[in-house]
VOPA-946152 format. One line per 10 residues: number of its first residue (from 0); their letters; for each residue x, y, z of N, C-alpha, C. Coordinates in Angstrom, 2 decimals, decimal comma. Layout:
<nodes>
NUM = A = X:Y:Z:X:Y:Z:X:Y:Z ~ ...
</nodes>
This chain:
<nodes>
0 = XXXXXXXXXX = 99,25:97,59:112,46:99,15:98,40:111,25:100,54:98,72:110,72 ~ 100,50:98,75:109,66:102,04:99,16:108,38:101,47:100,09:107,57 ~ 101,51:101,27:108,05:101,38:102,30:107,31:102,17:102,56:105,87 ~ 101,70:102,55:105,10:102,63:103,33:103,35:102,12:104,63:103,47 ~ 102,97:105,07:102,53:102,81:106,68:102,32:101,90:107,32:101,04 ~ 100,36:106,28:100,84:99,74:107,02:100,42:98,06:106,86:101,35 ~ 97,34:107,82:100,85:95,78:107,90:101,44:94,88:108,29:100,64 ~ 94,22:107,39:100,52:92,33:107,59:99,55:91,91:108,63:100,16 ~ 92,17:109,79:99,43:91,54:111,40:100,09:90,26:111,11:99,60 ~ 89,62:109,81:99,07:88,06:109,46:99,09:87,16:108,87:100,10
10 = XXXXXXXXXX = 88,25:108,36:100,94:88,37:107,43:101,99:87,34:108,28:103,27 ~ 85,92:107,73:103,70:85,12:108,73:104,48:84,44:107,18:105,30 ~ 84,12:107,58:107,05:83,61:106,72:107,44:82,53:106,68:106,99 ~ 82,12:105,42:106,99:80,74:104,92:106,53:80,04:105,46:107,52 ~ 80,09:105,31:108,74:79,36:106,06:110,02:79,58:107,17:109,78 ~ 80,13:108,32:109,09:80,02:109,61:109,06:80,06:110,28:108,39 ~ 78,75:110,01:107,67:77,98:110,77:105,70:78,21:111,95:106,18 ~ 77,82:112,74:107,08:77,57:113,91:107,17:78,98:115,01:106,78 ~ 80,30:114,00:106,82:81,28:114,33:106,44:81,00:114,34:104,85 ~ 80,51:113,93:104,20:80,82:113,80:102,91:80,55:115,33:102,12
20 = XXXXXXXXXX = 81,68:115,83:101,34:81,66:117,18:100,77:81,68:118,92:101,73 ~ 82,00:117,86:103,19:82,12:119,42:103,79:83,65:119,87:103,83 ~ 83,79:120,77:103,97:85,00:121,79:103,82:85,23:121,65:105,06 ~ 87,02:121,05:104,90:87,91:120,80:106,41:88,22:121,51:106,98 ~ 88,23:122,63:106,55:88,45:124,65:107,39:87,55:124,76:107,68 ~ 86,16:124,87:107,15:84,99:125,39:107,62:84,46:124,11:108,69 ~ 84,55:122,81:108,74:84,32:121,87:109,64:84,93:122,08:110,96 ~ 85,92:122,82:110,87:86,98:123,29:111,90:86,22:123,90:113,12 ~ 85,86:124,83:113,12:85,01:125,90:113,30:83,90:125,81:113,45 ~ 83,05:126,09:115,03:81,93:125,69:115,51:80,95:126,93:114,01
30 = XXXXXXXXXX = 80,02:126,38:113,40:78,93:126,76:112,13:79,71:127,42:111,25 ~ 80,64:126,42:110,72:81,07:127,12:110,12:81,95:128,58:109,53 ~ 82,19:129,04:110,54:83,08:130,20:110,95:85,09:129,79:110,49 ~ 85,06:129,35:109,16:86,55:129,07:109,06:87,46:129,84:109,34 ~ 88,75:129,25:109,87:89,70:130,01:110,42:90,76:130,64:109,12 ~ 91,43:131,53:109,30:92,24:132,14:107,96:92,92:131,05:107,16 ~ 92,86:131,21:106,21:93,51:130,66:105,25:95,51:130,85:104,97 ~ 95,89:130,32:104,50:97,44:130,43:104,39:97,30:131,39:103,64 ~ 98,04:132,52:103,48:98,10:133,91:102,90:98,36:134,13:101,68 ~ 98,34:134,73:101,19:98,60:134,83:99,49:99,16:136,10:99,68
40 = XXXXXXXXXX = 100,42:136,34:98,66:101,32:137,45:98,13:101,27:138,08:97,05 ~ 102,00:139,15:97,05:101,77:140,13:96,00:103,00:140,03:95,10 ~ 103,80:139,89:95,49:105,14:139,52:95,53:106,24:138,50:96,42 ~ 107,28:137,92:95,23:107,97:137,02:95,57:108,26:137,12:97,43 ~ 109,13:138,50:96,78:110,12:139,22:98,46:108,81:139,49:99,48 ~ 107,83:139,50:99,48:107,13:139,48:100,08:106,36:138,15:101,09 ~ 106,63:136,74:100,38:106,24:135,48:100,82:107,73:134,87:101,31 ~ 108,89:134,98:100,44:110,08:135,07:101,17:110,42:135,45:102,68 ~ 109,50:136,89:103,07:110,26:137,21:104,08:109,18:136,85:105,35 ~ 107,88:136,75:104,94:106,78:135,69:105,38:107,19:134,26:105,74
50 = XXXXXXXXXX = 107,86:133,15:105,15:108,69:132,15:105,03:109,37:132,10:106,16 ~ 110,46:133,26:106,11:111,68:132,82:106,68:111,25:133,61:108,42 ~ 110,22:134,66:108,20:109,38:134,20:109,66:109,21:133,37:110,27 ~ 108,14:132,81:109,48:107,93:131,75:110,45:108,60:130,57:110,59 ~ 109,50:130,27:109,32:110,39:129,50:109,66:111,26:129,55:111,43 ~ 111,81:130,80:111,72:112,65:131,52:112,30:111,61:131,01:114,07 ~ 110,22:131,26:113,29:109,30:131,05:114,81:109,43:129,79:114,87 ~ 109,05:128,67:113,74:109,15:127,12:114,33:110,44:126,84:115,01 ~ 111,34:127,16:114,32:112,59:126,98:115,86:112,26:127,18:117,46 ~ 112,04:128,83:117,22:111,97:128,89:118,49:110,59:127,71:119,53
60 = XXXXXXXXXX = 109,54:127,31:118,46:108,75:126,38:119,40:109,56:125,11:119,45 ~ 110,54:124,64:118,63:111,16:123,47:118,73:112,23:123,59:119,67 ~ 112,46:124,69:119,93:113,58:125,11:121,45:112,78:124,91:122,67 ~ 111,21:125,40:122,79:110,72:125,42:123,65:110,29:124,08:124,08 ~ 110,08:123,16:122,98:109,53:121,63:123,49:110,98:120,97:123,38 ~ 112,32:121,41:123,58:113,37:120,62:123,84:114,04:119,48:122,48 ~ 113,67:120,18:121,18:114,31:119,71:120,20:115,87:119,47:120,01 ~ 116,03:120,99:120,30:117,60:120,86:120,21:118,89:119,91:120,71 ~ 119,39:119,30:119,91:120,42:118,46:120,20:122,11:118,64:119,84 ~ 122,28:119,31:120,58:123,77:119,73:120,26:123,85:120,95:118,88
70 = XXXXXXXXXX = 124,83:120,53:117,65:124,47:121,32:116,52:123,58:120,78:115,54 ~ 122,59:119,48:116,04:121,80:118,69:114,96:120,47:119,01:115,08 ~ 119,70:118,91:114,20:118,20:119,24:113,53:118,50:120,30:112,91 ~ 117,76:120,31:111,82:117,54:121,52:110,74:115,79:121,53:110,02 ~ 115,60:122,89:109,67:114,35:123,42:109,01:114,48:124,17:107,76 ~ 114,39:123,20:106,69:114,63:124,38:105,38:113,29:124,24:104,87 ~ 113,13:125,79:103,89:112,12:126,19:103,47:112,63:126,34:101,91 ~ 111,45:125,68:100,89:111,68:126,34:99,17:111,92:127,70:99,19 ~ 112,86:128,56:98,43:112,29:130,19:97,63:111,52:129,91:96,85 ~ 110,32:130,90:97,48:108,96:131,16:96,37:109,56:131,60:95,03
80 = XXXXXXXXXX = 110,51:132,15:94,59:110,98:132,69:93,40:111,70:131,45:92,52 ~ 112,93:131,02:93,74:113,43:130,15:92,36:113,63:128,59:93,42 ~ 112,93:127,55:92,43:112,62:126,73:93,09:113,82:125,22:93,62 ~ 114,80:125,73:92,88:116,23:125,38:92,90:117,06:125,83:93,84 ~ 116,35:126,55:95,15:116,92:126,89:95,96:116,19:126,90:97,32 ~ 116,61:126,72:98,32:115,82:126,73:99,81:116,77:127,23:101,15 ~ 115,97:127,42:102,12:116,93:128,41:103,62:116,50:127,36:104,05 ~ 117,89:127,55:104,87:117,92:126,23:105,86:118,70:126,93:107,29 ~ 118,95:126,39:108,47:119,24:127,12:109,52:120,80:127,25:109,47 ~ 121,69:128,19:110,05:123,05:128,27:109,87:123,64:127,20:111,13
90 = XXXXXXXXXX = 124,95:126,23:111,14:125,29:125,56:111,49:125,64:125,98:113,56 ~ 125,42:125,35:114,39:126,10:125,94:115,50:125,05:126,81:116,35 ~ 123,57:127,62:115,81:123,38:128,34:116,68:122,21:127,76:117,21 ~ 121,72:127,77:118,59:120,65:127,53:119,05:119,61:127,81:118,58 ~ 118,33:126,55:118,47:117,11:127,07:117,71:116,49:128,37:118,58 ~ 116,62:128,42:119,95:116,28:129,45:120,79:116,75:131,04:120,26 ~ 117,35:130,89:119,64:118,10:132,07:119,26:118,01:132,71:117,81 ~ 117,58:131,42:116,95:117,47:132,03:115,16:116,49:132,82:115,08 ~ 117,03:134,03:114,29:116,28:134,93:113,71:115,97:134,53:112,13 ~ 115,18:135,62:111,81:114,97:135,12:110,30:116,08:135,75:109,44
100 = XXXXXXXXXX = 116,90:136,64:110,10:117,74:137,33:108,65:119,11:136,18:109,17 ~ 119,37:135,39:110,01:120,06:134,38:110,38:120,04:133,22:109,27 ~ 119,05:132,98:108,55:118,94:131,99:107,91:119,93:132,22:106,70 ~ 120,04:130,75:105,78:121,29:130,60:104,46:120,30:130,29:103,26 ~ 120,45:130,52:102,42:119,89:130,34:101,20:120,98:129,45:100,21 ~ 120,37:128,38:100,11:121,30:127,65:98,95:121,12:127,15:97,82 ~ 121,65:126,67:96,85:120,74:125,85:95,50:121,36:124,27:96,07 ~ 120,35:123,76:95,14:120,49:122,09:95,12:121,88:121,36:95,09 ~ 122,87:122,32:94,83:124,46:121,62:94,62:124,96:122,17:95,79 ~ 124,46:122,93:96,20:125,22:123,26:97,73:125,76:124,44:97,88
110 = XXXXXXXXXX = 125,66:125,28:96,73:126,46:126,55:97,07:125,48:127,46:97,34 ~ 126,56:128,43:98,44:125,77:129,26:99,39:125,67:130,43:98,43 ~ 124,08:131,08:98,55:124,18:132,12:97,85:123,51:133,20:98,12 ~ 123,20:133,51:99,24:121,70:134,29:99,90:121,59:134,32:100,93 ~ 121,36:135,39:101,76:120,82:135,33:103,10:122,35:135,60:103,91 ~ 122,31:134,36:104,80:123,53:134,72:105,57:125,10:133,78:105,62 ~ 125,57:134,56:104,55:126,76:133,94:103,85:128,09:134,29:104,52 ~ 127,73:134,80:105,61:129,25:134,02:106,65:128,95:133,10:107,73 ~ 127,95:132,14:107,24:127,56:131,34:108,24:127,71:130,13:107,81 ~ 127,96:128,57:107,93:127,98:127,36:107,42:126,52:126,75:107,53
120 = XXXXXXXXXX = 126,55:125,47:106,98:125,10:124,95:107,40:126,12:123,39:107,44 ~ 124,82:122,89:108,26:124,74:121,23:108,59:125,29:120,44:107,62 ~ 126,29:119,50:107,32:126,93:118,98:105,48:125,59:118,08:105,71 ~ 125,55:117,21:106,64:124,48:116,08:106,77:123,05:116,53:106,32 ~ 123,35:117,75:107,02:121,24:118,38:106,91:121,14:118,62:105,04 ~ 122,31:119,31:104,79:122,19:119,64:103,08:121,74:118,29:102,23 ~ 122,43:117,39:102,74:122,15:115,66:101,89:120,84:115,51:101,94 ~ 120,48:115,49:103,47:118,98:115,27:103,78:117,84:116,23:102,86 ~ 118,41:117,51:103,35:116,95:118,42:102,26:116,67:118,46:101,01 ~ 118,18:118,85:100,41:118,45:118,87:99,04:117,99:117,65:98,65
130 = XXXXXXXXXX = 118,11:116,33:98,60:117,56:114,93:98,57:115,69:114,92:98,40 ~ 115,22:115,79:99,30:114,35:115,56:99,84:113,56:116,93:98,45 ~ 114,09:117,54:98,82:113,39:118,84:97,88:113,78:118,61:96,23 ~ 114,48:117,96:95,79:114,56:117,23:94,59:113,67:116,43:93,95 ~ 113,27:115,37:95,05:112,28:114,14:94,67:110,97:114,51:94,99 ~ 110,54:115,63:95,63:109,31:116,48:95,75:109,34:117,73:95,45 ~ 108,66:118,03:94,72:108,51:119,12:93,87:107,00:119,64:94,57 ~ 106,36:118,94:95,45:105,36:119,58:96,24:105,53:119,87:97,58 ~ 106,83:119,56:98,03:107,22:120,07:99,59:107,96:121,27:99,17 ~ 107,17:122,26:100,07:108,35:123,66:100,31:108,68:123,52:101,89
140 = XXXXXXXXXX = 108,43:122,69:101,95:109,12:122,82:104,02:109,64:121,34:104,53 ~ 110,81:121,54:105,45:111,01:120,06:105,85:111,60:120,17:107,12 ~ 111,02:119,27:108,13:111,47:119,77:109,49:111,89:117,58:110,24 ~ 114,14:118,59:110,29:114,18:116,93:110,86:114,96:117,28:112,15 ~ 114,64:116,82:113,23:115,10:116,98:114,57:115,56:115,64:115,01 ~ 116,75:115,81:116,48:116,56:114,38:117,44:116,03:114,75:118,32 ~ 114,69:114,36:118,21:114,05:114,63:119,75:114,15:113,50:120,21 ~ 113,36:113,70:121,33:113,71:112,88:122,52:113,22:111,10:122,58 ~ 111,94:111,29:121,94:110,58:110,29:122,15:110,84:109,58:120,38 ~ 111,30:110,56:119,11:111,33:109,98:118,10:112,52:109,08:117,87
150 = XXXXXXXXXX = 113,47:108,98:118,41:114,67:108,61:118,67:114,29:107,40:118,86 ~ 113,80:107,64:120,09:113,52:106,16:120,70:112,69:105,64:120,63 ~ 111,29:105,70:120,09:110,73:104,81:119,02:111,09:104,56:117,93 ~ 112,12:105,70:116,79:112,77:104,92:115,53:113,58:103,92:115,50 ~ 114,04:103,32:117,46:114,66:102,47:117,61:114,19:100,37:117,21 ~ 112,84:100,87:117,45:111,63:99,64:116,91:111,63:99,63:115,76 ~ 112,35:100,66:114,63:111,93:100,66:113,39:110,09:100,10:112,65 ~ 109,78:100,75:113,38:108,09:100,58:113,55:107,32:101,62:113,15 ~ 106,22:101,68:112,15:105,25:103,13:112,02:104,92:103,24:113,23 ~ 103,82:104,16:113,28:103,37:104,77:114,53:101,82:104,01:114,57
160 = XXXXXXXXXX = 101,41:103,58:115,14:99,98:102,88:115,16:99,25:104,34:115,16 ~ 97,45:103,48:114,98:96,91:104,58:114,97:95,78:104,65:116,81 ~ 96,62:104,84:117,42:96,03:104,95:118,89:95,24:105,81:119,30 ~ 94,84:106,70:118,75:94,17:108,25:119,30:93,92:108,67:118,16 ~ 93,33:110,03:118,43:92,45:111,18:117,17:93,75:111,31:116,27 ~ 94,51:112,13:117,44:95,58:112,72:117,05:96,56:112,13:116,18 ~ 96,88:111,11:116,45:97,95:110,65:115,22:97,28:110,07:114,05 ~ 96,12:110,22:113,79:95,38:110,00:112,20:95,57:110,84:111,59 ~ 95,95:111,73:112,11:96,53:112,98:111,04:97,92:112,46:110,15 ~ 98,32:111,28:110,50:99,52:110,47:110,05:99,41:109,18:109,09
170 = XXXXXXXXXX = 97,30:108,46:109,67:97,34:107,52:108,99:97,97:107,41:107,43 ~ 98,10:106,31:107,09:99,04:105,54:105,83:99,85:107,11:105,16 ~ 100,49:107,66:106,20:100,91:108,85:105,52:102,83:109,08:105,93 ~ 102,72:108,20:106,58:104,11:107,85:107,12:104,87:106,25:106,89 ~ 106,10:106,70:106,55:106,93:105,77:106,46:107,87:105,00:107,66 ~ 108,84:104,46:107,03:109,84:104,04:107,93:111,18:103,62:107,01 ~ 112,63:104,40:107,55:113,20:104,24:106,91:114,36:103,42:107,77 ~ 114,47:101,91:107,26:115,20:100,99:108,37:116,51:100,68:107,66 ~ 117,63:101,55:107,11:118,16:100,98:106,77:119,28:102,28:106,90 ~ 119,60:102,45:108,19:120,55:103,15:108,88:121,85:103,32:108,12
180 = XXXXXXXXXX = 122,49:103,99:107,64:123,37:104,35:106,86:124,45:105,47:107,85 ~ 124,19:105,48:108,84:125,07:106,47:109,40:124,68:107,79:109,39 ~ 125,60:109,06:110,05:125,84:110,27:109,59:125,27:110,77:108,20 ~ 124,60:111,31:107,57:124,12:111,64:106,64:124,83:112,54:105,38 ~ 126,42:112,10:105,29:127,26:113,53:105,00:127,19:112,99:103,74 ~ 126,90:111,59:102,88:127,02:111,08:101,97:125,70:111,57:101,06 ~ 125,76:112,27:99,83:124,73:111,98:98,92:123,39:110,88:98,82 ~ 124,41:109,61:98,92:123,64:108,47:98,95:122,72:108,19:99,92 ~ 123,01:108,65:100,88:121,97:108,25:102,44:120,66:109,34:102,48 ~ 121,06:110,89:101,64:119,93:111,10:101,50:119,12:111,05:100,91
190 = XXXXXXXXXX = 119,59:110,89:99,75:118,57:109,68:98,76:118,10:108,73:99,17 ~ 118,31:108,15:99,98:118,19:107,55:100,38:116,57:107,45:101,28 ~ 117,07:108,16:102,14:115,83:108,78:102,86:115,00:109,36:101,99 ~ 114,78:110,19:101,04:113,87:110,86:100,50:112,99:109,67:99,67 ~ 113,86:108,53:98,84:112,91:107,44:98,38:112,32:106,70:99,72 ~ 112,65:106,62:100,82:111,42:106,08:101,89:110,74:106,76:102,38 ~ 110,68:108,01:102,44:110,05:109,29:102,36:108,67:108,95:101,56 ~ 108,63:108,97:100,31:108,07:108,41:99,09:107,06:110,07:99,10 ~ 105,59:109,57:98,65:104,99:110,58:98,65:103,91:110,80:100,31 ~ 104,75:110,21:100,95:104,16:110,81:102,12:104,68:112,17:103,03
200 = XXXXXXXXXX = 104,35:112,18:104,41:103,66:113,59:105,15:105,26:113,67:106,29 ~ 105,87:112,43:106,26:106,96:112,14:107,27:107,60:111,02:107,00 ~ 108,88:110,63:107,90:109,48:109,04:108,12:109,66:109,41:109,09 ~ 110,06:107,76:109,85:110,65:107,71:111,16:112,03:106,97:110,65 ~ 113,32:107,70:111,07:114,39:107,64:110,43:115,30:106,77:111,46 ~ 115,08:105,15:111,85:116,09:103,96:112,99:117,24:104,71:113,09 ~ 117,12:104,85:114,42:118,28:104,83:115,39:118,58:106,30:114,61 ~ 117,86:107,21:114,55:118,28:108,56:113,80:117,33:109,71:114,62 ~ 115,76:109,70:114,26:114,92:110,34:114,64:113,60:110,88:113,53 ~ 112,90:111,76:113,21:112,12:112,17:112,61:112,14:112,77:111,73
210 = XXXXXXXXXX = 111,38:112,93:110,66:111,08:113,67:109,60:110,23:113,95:108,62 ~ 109,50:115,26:108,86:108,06:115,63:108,46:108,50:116,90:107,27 ~ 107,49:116,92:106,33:107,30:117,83:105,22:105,99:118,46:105,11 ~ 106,07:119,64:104,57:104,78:120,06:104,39:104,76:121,36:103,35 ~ 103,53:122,04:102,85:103,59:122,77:101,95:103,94:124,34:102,21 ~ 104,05:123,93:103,59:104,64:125,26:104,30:105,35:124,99:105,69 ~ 106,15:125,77:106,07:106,95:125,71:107,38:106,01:125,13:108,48 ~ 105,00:125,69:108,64:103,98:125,64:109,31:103,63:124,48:109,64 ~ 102,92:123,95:108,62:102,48:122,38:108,44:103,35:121,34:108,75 ~ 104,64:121,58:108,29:106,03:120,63:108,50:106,22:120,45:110,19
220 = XXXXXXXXXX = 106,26:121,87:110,43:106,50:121,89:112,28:105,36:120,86:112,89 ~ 104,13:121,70:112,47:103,01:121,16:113,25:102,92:119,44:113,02 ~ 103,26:118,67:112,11:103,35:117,58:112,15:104,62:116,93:112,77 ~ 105,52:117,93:113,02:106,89:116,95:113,79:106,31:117,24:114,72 ~ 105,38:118,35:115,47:105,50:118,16:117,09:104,31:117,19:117,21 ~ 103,98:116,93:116,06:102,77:115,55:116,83:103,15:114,57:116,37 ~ 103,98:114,32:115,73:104,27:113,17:115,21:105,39:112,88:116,58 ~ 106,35:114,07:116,85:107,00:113,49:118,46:106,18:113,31:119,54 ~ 104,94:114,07:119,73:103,89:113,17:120,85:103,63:112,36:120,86 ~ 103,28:111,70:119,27:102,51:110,31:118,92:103,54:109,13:119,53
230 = XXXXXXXXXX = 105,13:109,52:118,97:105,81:108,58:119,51:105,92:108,83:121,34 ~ 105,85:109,55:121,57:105,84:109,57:123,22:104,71:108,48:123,59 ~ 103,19:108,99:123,59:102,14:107,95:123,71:102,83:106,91:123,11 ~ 103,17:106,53:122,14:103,22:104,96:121,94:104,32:104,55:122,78 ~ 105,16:104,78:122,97:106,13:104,60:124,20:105,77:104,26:125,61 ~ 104,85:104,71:125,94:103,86:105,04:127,00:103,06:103,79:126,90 ~ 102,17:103,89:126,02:101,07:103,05:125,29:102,14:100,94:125,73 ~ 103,01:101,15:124,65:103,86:100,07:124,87:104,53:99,68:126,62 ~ 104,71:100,73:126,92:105,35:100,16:128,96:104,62:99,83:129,29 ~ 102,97:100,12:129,84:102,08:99,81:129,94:101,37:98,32:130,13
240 = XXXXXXXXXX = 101,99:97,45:129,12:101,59:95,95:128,79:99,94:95,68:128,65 ~ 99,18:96,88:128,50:97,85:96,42:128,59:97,55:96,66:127,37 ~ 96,07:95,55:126,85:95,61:95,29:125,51:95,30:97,10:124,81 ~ 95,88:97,06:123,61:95,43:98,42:123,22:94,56:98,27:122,38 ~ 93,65:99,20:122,06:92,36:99,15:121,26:92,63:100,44:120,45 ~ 92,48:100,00:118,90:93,44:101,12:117,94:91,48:101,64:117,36 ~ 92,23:102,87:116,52:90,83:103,63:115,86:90,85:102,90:114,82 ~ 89,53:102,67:114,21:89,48:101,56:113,15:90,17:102,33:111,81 ~ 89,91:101,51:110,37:90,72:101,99:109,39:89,58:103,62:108,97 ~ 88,55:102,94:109,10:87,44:103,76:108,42:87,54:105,14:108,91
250 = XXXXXXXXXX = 87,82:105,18:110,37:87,54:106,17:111,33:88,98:107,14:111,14 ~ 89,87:106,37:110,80:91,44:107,01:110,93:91,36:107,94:109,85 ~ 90,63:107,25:108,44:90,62:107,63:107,07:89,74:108,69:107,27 ~ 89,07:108,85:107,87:87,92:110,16:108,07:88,52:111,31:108,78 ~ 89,59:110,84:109,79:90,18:111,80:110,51:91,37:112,60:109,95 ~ 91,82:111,51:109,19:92,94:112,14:107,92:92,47:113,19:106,80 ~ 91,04:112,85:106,33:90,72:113,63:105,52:90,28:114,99:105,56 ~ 89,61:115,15:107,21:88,84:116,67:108,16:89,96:116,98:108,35 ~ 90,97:116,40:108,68:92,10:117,48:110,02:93,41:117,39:109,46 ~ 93,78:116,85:108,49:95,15:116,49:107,73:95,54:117,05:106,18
260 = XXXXXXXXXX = 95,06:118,40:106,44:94,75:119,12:105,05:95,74:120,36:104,97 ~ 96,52:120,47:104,30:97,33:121,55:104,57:96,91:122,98:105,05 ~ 95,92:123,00:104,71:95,34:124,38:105,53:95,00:124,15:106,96 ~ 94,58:122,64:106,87:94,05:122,71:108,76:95,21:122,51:109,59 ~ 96,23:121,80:108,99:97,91:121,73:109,36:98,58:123,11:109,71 ~ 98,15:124,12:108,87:98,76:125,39:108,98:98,70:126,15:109,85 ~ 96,45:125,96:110,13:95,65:126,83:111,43:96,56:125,98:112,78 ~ 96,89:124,43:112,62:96,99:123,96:113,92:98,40:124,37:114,74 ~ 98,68:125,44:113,84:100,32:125,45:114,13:100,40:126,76:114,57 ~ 99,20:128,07:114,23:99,04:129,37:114,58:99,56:129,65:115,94
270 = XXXXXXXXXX = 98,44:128,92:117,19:98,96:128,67:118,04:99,99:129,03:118,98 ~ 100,44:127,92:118,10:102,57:127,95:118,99:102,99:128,91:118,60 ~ 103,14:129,04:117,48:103,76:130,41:116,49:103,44:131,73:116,99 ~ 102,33:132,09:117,46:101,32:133,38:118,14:102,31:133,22:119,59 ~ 102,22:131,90:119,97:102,49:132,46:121,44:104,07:132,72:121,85 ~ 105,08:132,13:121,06:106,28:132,50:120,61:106,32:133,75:120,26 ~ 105,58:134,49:119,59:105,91:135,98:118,97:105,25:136,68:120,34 ~ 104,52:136,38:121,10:104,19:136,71:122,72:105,30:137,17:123,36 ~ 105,98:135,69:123,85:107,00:135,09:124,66:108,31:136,18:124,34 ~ 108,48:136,19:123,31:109,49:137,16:122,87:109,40:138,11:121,98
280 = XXXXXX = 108,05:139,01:122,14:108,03:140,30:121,17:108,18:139,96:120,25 ~ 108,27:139,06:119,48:108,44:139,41:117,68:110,23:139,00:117,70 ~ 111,15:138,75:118,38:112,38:138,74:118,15:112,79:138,35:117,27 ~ 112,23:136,92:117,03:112,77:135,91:115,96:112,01:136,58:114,43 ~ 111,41:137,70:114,13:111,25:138,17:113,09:111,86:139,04:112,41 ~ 113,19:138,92:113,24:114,09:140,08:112,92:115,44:139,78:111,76
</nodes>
């Protein structure tokens, strides 16, 4: 399979009418009992500081599954207010450690203007988001790490097959961007990336690592940490040498459409996020 980065949100197994016209939140949920919805605000400063929560929490789960790589990976989020601007993490500090009043607020040219302005950010990560939040005007979240497993499958320069439930949440929704440009400090390379990006959910970025978007922090996380499992299994899947038997197109397309919905992306991410604000009292909301 060669995944592109679009999907027939019409696209339903033929074996499974019963899917047809049900609600992917309420399908969620044994009779129907849907789980909360992504929240609605009263005000700007109010979804802002909601944002840069949970922004502040997806770190800390990306500390806990071993994201962190030296001073590289970053998580920026749109301002609900002005859309010419987004927080992104400050340069140097452990994801284990970001708080939310830690975060930088910048506009699209790079100047710092908000939040925490004696702090630097990533030059590379700015190319990458700013790039990325330019050519989508429907991503407010973007989450790019070197983990461990995406690394080394972006080394195949290969999509991710569709092997399991779980990574149909990816079918034809991911790219591949094979045309390694280095360090990312150049304008051009993140443009780069954001046109192989296209209008999909992620890329797998050769000999670089991962990168997922979503309409909220939430959704963005929850698809990098499965999109880094997916590449683990296929890693796995591949040592192995035995015949693999993939989910058909029909079945993938059905699984994309129930479980790959920004709201069910959002519930699947509660979770980690809940048990992080456990683990450490609420810290990272500070």
């Amino acid at each position: 399979m060669a995944p592109s980065a679009t999907i027939d949100d019409n696209a339903l197994s033929p074996t499974s009418a019963q899917g047809q016209g049900v609600d992917a939140m309420a399908a969620m949920a044994h009779r129907g009992k849907a789980l909360p919805l992504i929240p609605k605000f009263g005000t700007h400063a109010e979804k802002r500081q909601w944002q840069l929560e949970h922004m502040a929490g997806a770190f800390r789960v990306f500390a806990r599954e071993g994201y962190a790589e030296g001073i590289s990976g970053h998580i920026s989020v749109r301002d609900p207010e002005y859309p010419d601007r987004f927080w992104i993490n400050p340069l140097g500090v452990h994801f284990g450690m970001l708080k939310a009043s830690d975060m930088v607020c910048v506009d699209l040219n790079g100047e710092v203007i908000g939040g925490n302005t004696n702090a630097s950010i990533n030059a590379a990560g700015f190319q990458i988001h700013s790039a990325v939040h330019r050519a989508r005007h429907d991503v407010h979240a973007i989450c790019h790490t070197h983990s461990v497993h995406g690394r080394a499958w972006s080394a195949f320069a290969k999509p991710l097959e569709m092997l399991n439930q779980d990574v149909c949440y990816l079918y034809n929704a991911h790219s591949v961007y094979a045309d390694y440009g280095g360090i990312a400090n150049e304008a051009s390379e993140g443009e780069r990336i954001a046109a192989s990006l296209g209008t999909g959910k992620a890329a797998i970025l050769l000999n670089h690592g991962l990168l997922t978007v979503g309409q909220t922090v939430d959704e963005a996380a929850y698809l990098f940490c499965l999109m880094e499992r997916s590449c683990k299994v296929q890693l796995l899947v591949e040592s192995s040498g035995l015949e693999k038997r993939y989910v058909s197109d029909d079945e993938a397309a059905y699984n994309y459409k129930m479980a790959s919905t920004p709201e069910t992306l959002y519930c699947e991410f509660q979770p980690h996020l809940n048990y992080e604000d456990y683990k450490c009292r609420g810290d990272f909301r500070g």
